[in-house]
C-alpha positions, 0 to 999 in steps of 0.5 A: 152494138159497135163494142162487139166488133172492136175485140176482134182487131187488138186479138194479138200484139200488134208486131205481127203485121204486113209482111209477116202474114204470108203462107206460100202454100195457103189459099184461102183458109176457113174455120169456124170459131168460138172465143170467149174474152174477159176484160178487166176493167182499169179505171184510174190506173186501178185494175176493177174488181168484183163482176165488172173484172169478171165480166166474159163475152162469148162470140161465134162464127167463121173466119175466111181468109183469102191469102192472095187478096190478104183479106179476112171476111168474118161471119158472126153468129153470135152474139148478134148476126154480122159481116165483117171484112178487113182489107188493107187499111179498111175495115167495113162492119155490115149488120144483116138484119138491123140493115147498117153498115160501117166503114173505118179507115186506117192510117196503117194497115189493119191487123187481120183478126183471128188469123194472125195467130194461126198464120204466123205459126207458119213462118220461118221464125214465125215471121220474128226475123221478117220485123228484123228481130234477131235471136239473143239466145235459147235454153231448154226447160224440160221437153221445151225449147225456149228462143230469146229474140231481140228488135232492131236496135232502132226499134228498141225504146218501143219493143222488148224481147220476144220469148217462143217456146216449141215443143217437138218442133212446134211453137206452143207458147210466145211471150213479148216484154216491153223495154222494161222487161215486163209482161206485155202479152203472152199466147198459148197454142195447143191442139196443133193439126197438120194441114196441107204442109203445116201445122196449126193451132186449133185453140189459143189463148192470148193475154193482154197486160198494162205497163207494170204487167197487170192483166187486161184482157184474156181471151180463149179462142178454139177452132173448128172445121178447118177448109183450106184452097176449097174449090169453088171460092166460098162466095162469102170471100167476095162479099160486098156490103148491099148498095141500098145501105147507106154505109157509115165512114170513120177514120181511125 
């Protein structure tokens, strides 16, 4: 059961954090989702091959973003029934049904699953200039425009370059490279719509590679019923697990 919920927190690289998760003119955001993730498998430093390289896992819920409290509440339909709520450096798992709960704590603060990618197409530089990475350099390929962007010099041994690629002034593509150069993690954004003064993704792809570019994991997420600054608050934003259930705490 626990497995299910730890692919929502690792969706995008990890640079997207903190700061870079603000939209002046957004509220509170829902949407419903389905994602289908596959894994490939590594084992001794091999990639797996065969049904366990292929093996894909399908979830389906809605997401609820509150941006004031920066807090995400997940409703999960599918595979099984659950809440989840991530908040700052806390992420509480709730299972409505088996009547169990979960509470991890972080050192750090926890990237909000599902809606960093959607919010981060809403920033100036897409929040790249927030992380103080700076622009190298851009070229066009056909109708895209490619920028090249470079981290701080003191965060260079750590991080590589960042590669975005817009179309008609939209980002559709981003790739980020470790200090090696190699393929760290790539995403696709297509099916953009305009809501309230941006423009969104509605379906994402986002691949995951190891040090030497290896595929890792892969997943596919597409969006649906967007609601934004819905008026009254959707209760489920101020959910808080039942006190009759004894909640299980972890630190990370």
């Amino acid at each position: 059961m626990l497995k299910n919920f730890f692919f929502f927190i690792f969706l995008f690289p990890t640079f997207i954090l903190g700061s870079a998760l603000h939209a002046a003119r957004l509220k509170t955001l829902s949407l419903d989702f389905r994602r289908e993730l596959k894994e490939a498998l590594v084992k001794n430093n091999s990639t797996l091959k065969g049904e366990e390289k292929n093996k894909t896992e399908t979830t389906i819920g809605t997401l609820h973003y509150d941006a004031e409290a920066k807090q995400v509440v997940v409703e999960v339909s599918e595979p099984l029934v659950q809440i989840m709520i991530v908040k700052d450096k806390a992420l509480e798992i709730y299972y409505p049904v088996e009547k169990q709960a979960f509470r991890f704590i972080s050192d750090g603060k926890i990237p909000l699953p599902f809606i960093e990618a959607i919010l981060q197409t809403t920033q100036p530089e897409y929040g790249l200039t927030l992380l103080g990475y700076s622009l190298d350099k851009h070229e066009i390929k056909g109708d895209v425009l490619y920028t090249y962007w470079v981290p701080p010099e003191k965060e260079k041994e750590r991080l590589g370059t960042v590669i975005m690629g817009m179309r008609n002034d939209l980002l559709i593509s981003m790739e980020v490279r470790n200090p090696d150069g190699n393929l760290a993690a790539k995403s696709v954004y297509e099916q953009h719509i305009k809501l309230g003064t941006n423009h969104i993704p509605m379906a994402v792809t986002a691949s995951v590679y190891a040090p030497q570019s290896a595929l890792l994991q892969h997943e596919r997420i597409i969006y649906s019923n967007p609601r934004m600054n819905e008026e009254p608050l959707n209760p489920i934003l101020n959910f808080t697990i039942p006190e009759s259930v004894k909640v299980r705490e972890i630190k990370w």
